[in-house]
N, C-alpha and C positions, 0 to 999 in steps of 0.2 A: 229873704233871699231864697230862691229858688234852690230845689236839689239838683245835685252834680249825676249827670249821667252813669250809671256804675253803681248808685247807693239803694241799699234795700228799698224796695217798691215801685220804684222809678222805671223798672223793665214792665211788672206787671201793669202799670196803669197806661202803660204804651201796648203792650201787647196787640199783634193782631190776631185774630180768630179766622178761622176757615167756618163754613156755613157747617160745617157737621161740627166743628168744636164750639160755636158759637149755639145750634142745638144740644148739647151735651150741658154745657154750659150753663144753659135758661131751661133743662129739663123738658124741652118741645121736638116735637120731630121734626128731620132737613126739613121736611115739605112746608110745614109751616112758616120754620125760619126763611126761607125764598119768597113766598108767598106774601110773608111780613115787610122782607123787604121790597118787593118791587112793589108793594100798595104805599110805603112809606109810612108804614107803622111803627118801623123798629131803623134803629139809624145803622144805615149801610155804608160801605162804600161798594162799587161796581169796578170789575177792572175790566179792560179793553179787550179786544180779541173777537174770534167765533162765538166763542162759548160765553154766556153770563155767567162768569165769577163772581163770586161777592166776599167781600172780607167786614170784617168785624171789630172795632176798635174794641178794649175790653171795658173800658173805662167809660166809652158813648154807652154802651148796655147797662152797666153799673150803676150811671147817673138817670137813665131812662126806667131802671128798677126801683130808684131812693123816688125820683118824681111820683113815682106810679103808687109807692106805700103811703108819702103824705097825700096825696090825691084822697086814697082810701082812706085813713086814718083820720083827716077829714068830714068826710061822709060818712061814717061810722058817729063823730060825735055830734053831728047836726043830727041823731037821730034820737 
């Protein structure tokens, strides 16, 4: 059974990010984080408008950081 909205963790794996929290976050500068996302390196979302917003699930990052260590970890033991 799924968690109830309200129960410890359930806000954090919802979380969204702003591009400067989302670099703070991953330790990388804005520039990069923008850069990452509009090549489609790193999972965005884009909001509408003038301006290129981009938001940040925290949880799309967190899963895109476990892929990236078995990746490496990996490639470390092929060696």
């Amino acid at each position: 059974m799924g968690a109830a909205v309200g129960e410890p963790g359930v806000q954090h794996m919802n979380e969204w990010l702003t591009a400067s929290e989302a670099a703070e976050y991953l330790k990388v500068s804005h520039r990069s984080i923008v850069k990452w996302a509009r090549s489609g390196r790193i999972p965005a979302h884009r909001l509408g408008g003038g301006r290129h917003t981009w938001r940040f699930l925290r949880s799309e990052l967190d899963a895109m950081l476990a892929a990236s260590s078995v990746v490496s970890a990996e490639r470390e033991a092929a060696w």
